[in-house]
One Martini backbone bead per residue (centre of mass of N, CA, C, O) as a GRO file, in nm:
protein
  213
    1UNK     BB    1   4.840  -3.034   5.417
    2UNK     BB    2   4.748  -2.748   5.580
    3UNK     BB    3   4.443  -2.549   5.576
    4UNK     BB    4   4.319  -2.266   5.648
    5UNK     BB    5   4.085  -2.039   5.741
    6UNK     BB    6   3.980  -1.741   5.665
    7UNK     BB    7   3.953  -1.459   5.792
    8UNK     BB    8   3.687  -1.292   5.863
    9UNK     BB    9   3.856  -1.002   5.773
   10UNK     BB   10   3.824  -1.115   5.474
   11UNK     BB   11   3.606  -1.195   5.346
   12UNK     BB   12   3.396  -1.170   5.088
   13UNK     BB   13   3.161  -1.349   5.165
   14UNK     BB   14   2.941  -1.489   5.383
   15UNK     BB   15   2.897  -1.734   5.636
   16UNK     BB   16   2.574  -1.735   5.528
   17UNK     BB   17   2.420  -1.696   5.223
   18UNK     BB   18   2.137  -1.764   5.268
   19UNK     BB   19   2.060  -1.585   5.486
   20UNK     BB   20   2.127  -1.327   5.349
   21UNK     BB   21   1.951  -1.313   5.112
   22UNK     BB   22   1.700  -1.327   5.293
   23UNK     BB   23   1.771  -1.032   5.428
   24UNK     BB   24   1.750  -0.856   5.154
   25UNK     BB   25   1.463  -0.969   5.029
   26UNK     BB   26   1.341  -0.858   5.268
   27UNK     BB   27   1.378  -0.574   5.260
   28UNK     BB   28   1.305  -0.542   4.948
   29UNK     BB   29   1.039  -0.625   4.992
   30UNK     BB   30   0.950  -0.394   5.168
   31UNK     BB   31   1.016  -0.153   5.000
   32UNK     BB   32   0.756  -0.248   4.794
   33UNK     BB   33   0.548  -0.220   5.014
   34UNK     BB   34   0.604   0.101   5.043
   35UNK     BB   35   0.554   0.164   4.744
   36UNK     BB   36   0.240   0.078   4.736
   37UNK     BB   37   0.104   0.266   4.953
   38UNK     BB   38   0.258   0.521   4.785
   39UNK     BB   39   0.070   0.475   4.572
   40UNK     BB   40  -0.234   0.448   4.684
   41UNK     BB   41  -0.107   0.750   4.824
   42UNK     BB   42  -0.045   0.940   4.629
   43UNK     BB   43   0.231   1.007   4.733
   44UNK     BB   44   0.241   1.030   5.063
   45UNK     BB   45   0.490   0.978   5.203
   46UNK     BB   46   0.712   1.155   5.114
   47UNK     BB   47   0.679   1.319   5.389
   48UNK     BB   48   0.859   1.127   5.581
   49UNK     BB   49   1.121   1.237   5.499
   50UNK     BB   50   1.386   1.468   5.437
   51UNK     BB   51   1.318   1.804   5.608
   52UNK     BB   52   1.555   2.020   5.595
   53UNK     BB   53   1.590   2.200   5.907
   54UNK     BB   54   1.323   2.019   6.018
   55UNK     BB   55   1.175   1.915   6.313
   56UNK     BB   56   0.982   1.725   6.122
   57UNK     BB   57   1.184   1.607   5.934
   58UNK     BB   58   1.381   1.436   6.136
   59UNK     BB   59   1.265   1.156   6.092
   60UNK     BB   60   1.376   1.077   5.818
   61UNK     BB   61   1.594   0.959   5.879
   62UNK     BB   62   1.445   0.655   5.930
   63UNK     BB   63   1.280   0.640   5.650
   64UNK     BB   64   1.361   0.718   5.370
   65UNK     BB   65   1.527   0.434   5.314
   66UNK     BB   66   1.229   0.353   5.195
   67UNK     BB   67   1.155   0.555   5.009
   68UNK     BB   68   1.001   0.631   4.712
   69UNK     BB   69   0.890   0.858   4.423
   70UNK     BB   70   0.912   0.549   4.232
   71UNK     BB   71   0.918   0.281   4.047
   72UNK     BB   72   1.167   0.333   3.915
   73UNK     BB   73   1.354   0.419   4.151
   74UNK     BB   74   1.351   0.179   4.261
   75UNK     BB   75   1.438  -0.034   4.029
   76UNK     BB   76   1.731   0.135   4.036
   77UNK     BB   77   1.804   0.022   4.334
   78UNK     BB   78   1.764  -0.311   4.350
   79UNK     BB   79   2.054  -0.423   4.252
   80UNK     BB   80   2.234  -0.306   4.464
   81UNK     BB   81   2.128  -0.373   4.700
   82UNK     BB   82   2.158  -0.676   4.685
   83UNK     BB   83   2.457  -0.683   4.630
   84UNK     BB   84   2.620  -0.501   4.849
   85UNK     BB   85   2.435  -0.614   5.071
   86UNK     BB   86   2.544  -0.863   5.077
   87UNK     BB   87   2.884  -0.809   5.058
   88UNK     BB   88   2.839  -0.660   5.349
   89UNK     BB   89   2.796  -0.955   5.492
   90UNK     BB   90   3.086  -1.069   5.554
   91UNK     BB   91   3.106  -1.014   5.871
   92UNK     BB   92   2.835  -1.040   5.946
   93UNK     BB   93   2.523  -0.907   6.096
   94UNK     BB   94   2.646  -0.744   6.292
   95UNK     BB   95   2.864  -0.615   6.107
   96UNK     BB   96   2.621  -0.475   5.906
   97UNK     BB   97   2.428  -0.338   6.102
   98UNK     BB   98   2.624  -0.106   6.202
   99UNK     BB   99   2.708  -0.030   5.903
  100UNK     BB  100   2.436   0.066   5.846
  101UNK     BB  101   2.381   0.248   6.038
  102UNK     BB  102   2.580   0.463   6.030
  103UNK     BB  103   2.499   0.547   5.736
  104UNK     BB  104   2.211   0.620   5.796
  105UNK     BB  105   2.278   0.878   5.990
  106UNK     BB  106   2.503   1.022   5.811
  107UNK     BB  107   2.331   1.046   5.596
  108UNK     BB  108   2.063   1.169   5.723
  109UNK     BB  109   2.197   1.424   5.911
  110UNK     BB  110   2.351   1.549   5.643
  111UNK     BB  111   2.046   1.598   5.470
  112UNK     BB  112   1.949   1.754   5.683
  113UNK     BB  113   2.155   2.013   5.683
  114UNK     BB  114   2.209   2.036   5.350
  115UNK     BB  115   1.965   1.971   5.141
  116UNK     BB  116   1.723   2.231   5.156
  117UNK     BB  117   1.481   2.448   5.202
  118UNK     BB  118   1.184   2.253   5.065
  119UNK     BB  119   1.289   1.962   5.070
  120UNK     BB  120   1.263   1.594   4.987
  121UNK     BB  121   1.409   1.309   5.089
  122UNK     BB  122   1.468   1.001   4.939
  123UNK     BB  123   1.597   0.660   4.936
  124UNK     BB  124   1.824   0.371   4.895
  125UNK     BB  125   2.127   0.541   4.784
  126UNK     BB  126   2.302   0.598   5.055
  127UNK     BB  127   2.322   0.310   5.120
  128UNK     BB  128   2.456   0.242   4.835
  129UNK     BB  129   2.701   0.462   4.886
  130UNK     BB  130   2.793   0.334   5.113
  131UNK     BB  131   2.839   0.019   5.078
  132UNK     BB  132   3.039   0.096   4.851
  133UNK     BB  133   3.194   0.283   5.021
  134UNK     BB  134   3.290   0.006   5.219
  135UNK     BB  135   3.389  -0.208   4.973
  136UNK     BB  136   3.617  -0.035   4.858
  137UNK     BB  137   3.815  -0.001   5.157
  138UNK     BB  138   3.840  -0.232   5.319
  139UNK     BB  139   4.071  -0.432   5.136
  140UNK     BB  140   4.271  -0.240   5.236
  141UNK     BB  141   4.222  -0.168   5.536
  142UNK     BB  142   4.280  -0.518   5.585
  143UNK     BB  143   4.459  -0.672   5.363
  144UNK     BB  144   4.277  -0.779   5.150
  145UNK     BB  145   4.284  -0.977   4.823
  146UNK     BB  146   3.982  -1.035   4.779
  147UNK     BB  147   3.840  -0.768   4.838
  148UNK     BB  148   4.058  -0.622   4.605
  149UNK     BB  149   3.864  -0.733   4.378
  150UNK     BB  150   3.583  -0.664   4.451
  151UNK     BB  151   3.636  -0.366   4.437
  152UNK     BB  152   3.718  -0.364   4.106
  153UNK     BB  153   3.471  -0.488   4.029
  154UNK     BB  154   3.258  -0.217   4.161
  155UNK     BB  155   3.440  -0.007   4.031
  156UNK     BB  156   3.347  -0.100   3.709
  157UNK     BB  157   3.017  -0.139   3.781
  158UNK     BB  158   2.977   0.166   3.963
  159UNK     BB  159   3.193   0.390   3.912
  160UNK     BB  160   2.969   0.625   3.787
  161UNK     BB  161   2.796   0.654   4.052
  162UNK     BB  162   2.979   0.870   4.228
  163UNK     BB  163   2.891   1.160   4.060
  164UNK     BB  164   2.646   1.172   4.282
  165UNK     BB  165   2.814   1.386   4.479
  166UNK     BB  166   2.744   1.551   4.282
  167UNK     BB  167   2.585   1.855   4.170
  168UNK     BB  168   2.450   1.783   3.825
  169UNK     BB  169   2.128   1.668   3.910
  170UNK     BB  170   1.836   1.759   3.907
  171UNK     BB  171   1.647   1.636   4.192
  172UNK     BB  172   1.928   1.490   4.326
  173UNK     BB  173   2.072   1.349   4.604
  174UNK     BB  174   2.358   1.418   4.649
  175UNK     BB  175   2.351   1.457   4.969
  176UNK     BB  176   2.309   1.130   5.020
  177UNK     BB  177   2.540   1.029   4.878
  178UNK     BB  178   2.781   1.140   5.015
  179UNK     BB  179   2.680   1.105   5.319
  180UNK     BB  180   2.661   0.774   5.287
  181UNK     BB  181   2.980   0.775   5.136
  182UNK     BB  182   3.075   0.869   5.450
  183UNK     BB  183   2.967   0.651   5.628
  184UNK     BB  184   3.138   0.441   5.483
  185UNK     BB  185   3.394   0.504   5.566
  186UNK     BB  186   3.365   0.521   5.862
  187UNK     BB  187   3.290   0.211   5.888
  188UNK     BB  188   3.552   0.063   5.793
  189UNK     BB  189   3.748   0.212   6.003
  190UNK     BB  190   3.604   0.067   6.220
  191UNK     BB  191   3.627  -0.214   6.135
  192UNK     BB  192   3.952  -0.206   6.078
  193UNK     BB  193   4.002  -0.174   6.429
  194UNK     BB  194   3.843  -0.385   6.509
  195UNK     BB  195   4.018  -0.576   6.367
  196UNK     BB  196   4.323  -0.490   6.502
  197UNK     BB  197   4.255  -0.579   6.775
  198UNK     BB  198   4.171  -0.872   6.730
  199UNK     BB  199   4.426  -0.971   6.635
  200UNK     BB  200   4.630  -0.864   6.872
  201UNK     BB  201   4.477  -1.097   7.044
  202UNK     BB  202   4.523  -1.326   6.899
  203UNK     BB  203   4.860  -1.292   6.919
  204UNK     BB  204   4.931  -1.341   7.246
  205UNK     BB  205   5.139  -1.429   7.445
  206UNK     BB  206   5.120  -1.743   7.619
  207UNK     BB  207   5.066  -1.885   7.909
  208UNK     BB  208   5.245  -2.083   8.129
  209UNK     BB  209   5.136  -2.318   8.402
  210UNK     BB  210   5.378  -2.392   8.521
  211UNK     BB  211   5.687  -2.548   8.626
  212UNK     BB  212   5.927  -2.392   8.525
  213UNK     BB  213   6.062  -2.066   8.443
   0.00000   0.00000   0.00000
């Protein structure tokens, strides 16, 4: 008996789990480097966060996940950020990088718009609800039985962190979990579409060239 290997867009884990690893750490070392000057500078960063209907302030959509407001808030987000985005690695760096994209100006440009003016919203909490709902809906739209445990998996241990999209916490942006978890879902959909259109492609009845009709 020949087994077959899995199809890339049922994938689990990273087709390359070292690699990965090292992007991770490799982010989180970053996040680390950007909280000590953020400290050093008497948290002087946390100014180019996202500034929401300011101007001024619409650069912080890209620096945001990068700054966080102290130590603490940096230490509770560093341990989702390794397993999520570890495991959002499954489809390989290309497309982990366009899902990062995605979450990342979804979610800024909605705490932009919705945020709040005279509010500064900082860390890499959005990226984090957005890999979230992207690993939560992935396996389902994907119709992969290994992504739907992994998923139920993830969703017994952060599942009752999705309560962050809603405004009940004073100080917390609701409004990046939010939207970082609506960029979530929109790359699930947009990735499990180009699965769709892929395997279509891989399926087609091959010509044969020359003999008989």
């Amino acid at each position: 008996m020949v087994s077959s290997p899995r199809p890339p867009a049922k994938r689990v884990l990273p087709p390359n789990p070292r690699q990965a690893a090292v992007v991770v750490g490799a982010f989180v070392a970053l996040l680390y480097v950007v909280q000590l000057v953020n400290s050093l500078t008497g948290g002087g960063l946390v100014r180019h966060g996202i500034l929401p209907l300011s101007l001024a302030g619409l650069d912080g959509v890209l620096w945001a996940p990068l700054l966080h407001g102290s130590w603490p808030h940096l230490l509770g987000n560093t341990v989702p950020v390794l397993v999520l985005a570890f495991l959002a690695m499954s489809g390989g760096f290309g497309q982990f990088a366009a899902v990062t994209g995605v979450i990342w100006l979804v979610g800024g440009l909605g705490t932009w718009v919705t945020g709040g003016v005279g509010t500064a919203h900082v860390g890499a909490s959005g990226l984090i609800f957005g890999w979230l709902a992207f690993l939560l809906v992935r396996g389902i739209l994907n119709r992969a039985l290994g992504q739907v445990l992994v998923s139920l998996v993830l969703f017994f241990v952060w599942g009752g962190m999705l309560w962050g999209v809603l405004p009940t916490t004073p100080g917390i942006s609701w409004q990046g979990h939010l939207f970082g978890a609506i960029g979530g879902l929109v790359a699930a959909w947009f990735v499990a579409r180009a699965n769709s259109r892929g395997a279509g492609a891989g399926t087609a009845r091959p010509r044969v060239h020359g003999g008989s009709p």
